[in-house]
C-alpha positions as CSV (number, residue, x, y, z in Angstrom):
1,X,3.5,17.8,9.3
2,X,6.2,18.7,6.8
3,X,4.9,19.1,2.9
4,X,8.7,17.1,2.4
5,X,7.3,14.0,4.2
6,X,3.9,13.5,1.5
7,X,3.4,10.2,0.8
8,X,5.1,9.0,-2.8
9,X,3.1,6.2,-3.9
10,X,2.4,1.9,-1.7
11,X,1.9,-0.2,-2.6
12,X,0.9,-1.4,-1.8
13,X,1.1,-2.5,-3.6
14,X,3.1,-2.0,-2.3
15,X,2.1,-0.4,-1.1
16,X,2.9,1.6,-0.2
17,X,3.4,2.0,-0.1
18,X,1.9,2.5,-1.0
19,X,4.3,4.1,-1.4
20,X,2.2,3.5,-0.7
21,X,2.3,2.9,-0.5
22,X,0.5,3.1,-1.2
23,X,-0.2,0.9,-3.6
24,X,2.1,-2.0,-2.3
25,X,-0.1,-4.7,-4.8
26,X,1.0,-1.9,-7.9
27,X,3.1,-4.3,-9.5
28,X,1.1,-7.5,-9.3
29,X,-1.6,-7.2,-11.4
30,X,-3.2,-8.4,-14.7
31,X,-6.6,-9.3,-15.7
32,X,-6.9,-12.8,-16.6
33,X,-8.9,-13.9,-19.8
34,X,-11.1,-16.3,-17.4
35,X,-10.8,-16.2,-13.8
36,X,-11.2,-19.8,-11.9
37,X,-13.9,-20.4,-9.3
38,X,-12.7,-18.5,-5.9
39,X,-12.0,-21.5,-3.2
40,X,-11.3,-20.9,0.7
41,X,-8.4,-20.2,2.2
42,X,-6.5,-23.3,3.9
43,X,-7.5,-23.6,7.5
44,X,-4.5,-22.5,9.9
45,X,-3.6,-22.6,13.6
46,X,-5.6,-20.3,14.9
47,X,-9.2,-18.7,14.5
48,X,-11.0,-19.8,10.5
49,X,-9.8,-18.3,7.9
50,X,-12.5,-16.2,6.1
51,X,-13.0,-17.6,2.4
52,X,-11.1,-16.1,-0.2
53,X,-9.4,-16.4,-3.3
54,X,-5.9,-17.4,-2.0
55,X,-3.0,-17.9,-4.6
56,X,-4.2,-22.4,-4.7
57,X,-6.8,-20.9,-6.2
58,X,-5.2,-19.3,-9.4
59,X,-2.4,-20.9,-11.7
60,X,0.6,-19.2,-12.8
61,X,0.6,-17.2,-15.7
62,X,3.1,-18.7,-18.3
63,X,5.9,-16.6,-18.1
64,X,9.2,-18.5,-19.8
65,X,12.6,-17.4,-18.8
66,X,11.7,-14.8,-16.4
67,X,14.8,-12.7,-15.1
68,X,14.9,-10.3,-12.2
69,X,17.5,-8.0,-14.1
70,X,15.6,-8.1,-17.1
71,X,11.9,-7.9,-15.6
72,X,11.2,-4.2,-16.0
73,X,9.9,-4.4,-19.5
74,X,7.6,-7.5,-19.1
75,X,5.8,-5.6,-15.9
76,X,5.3,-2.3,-17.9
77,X,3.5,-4.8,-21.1
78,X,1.7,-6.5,-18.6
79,X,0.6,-3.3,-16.6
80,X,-1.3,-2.0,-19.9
81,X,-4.1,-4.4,-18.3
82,X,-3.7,-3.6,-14.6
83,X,-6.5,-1.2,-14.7
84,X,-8.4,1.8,-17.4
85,X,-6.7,4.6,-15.0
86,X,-4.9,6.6,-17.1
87,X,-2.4,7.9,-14.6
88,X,-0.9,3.6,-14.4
89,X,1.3,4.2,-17.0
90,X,3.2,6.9,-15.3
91,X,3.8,4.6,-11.9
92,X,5.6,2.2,-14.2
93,X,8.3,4.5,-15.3
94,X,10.9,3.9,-12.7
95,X,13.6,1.2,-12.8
96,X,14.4,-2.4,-11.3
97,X,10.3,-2.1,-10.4
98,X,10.5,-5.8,-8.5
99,X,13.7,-4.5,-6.6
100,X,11.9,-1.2,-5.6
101,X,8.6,-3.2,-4.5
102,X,10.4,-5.6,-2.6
103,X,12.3,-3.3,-0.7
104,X,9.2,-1.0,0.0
105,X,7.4,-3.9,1.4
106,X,10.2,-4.7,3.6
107,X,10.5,-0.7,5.0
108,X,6.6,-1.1,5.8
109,X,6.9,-4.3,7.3
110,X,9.2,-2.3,9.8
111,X,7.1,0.2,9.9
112,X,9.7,2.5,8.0
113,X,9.4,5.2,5.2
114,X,9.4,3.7,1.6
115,X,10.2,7.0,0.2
116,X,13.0,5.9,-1.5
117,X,11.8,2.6,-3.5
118,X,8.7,4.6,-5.1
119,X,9.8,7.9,-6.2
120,X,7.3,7.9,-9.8
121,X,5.4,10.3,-8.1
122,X,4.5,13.6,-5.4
123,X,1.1,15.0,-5.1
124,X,0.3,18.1,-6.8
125,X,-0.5,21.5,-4.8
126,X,1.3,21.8,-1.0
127,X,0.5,21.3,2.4
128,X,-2.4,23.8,4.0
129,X,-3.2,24.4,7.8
130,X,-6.1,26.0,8.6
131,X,-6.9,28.1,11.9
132,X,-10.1,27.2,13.3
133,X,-11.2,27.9,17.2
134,X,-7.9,29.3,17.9
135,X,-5.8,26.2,16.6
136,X,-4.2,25.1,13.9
137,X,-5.9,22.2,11.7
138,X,-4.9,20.4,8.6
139,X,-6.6,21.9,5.9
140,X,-9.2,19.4,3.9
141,X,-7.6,20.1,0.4
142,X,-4.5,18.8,1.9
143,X,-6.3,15.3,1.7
144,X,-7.7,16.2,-2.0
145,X,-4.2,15.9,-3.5
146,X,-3.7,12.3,-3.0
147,X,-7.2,11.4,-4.3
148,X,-5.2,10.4,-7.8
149,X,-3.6,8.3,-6.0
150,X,-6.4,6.7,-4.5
151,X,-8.0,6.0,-7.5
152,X,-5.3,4.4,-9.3
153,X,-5.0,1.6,-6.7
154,X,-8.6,0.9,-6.0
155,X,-9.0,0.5,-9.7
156,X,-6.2,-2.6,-9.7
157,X,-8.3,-5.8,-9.9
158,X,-7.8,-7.9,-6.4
159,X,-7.8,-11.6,-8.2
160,X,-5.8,-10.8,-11.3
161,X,-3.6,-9.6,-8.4
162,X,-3.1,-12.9,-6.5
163,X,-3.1,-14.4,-10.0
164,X,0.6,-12.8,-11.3
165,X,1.6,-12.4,-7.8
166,X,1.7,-16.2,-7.6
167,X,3.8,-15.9,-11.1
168,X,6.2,-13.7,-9.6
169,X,6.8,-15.0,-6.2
170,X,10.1,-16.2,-7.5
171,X,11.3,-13.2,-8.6
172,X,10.1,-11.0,-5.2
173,X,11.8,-14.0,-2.9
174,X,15.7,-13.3,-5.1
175,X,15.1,-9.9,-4.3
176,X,14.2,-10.0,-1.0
177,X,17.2,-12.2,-0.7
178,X,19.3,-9.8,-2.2
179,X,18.3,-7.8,0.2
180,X,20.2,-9.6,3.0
181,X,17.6,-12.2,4.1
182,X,18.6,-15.3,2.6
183,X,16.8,-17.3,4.6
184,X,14.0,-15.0,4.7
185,X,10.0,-15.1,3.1
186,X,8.9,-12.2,1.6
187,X,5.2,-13.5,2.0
188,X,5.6,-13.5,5.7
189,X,6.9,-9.8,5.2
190,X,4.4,-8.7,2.9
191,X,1.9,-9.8,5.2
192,X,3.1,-7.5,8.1
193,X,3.4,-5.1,5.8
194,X,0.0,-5.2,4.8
195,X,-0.6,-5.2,8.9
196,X,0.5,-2.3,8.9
197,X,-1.2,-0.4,6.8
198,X,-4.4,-1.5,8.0
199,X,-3.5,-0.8,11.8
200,X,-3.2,3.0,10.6
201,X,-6.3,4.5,12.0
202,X,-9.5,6.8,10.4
203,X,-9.6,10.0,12.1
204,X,-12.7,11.0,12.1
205,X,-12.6,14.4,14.0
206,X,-10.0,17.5,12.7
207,X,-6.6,16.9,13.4
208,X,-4.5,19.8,15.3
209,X,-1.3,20.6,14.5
210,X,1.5,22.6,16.9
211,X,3.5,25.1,14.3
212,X,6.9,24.4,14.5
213,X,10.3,26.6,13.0
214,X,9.6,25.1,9.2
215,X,6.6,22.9,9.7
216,X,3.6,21.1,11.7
217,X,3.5,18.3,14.5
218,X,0.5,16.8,15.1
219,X,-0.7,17.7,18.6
220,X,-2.2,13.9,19.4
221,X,0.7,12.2,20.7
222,X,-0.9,8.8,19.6
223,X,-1.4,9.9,16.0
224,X,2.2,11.5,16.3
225,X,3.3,8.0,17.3
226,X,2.3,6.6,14.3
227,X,5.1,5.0,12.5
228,X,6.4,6.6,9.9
229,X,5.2,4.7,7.0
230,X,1.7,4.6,8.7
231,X,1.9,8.4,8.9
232,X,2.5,8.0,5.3
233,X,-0.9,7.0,4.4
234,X,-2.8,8.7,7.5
235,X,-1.4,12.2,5.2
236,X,-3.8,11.1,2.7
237,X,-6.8,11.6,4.8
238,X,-9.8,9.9,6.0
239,X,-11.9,9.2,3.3
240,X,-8.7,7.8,1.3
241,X,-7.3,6.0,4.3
242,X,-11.1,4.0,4.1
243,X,-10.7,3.4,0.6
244,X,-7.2,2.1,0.5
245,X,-7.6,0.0,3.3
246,X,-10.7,-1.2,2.0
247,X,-8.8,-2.4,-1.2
248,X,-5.8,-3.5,0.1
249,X,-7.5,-6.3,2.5
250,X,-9.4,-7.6,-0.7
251,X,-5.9,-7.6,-2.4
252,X,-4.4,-9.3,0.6
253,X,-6.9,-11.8,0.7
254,X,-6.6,-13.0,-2.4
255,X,-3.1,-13.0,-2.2
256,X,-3.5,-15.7,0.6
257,X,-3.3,-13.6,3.5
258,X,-6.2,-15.0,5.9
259,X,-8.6,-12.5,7.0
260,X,-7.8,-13.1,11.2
261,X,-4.1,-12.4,10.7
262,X,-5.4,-8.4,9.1
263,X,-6.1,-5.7,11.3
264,X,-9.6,-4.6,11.8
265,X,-10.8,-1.2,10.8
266,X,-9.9,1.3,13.4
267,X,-11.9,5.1,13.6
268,X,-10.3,7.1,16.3
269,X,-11.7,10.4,17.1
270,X,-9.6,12.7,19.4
271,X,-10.6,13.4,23.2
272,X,-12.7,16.5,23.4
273,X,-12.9,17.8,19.9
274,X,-15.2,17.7,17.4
């Protein structure tokens, strides 16, 4: 578990990641001056959809003459009302913003690394392993130093959200089909994107690490397996993983993602430890 592979911000929105990634819904928020009634979902194929806000829900926000090359400004004005976190303002300092979403949401989707798109921030402090019964374990304060970032995104409001997703959608689909899809929806990707995320499980018990030359592997090969931008967000820790995930299928859902196409929550405790 190299310190070089820390997550760097979703989502999700994205997201991210959610990075995170981590927040992979970062860039589609704003709070509306009166939210409309929440109405259900659109039954699909399949089992019911559970009710949510879903994008017929909201109308557009009146945007005029939106342009993906010239998009970065109006995001940063409207992000002043994404959330009161103080730390916002310093996610929105990168460039082509849409671009870089887009693309993170489409390195999740397949389960990549979004390092690249969402480089506005690192968490502070490095990596720690503890020794404990003769093993190595990741060391709790590891997790502490991405509870910033956790914050930030579970601050974001889920239905202004949907609300200026819905206003953007035309920008995110030119840059998805920029990025060699042009036949492509970035809906449908941003939903297994979200998938994901959501399929990364809560580890309940300590996780052990094997020391390697210049770093750690986990010693679980199913939480080694993890994709990469699942490991992404499992490096944040439990109680952040909860929180995240908790937030992100409220964002999800209001984006119009029904509830049965989302993961459910997964707690995995290793064999034979505590």
């Amino acid at each position: 578990m190299n310190d070089t592979k820390k997550v760097v911000g979703i989502g999700v929105g994205i997201i991210l990641a959610v990075a995170a990634v981590i927040g992979i819904y970062l860039l589609v928020a704003r709070r509306p001056a009166a939210p409309p009634a929440a109405e259900k979902i659109p039954a699909a194929p399949g089992p019911p959809a559970t009710e949510g806000l879903g994008e017929g829900a909201l109308a557009p926000l009146d945007l005029p003459g939106l342009e993906l090359d010239k998009s970065d400004d109006l995001l940063r004005s409207l992000a002043r009302d994404i959330s009161s976190h103080p730390g916002l303002a310093g996610w929105m300092r990168t460039r082509e913003l849409v671009r870089k979403f887009v693309a993170a949401v489409d390195n999740i989707a397949n389960g990549l690394s979004p390092r690249a798109q969402v480089d506005f921030f690192s968490p502070r402090g490095t990596f720690k392993a503890a020794r404990r019964e003769g093993m190595f374990v990741v060391d709790p304060s590891s997790y502490y130093r991405y509870d910033p970032v956790a914050d930030i995104f579970i601050s974001l409001d889920a239905r202004a959200a949907a609300r200026l997703y819905v206003s953007l959608k035309p920008l995110f689909q030119e840059a998805y089909r920029e990025l060699g899809y042009p036949d492509g929806d970035f809906h449908a990707t941003l939903t297994r994107a979200v998938a994901e995320l959501l399929a990364t499980p809560v580890v309940e018990s300590s996780v052990v690490l094997e020391k390697k030359v210049a770093s750690y592997a986990m010693t679980d090969p199913e939480l080694e397996e993890l994709s990469p931008a699942q490991k992404h967000l499992f490096r944040m820790g439990p109680e952040n993983v909860q929180v995240i995930q908790t937030k992100l299928r409220t964002l999800a859902i209001a984006c119009g993602i029904p509830e049965y196409r989302l993961p459910k929550p997964r707690i995995y405790a290793r064999p034979n430890w505590p």
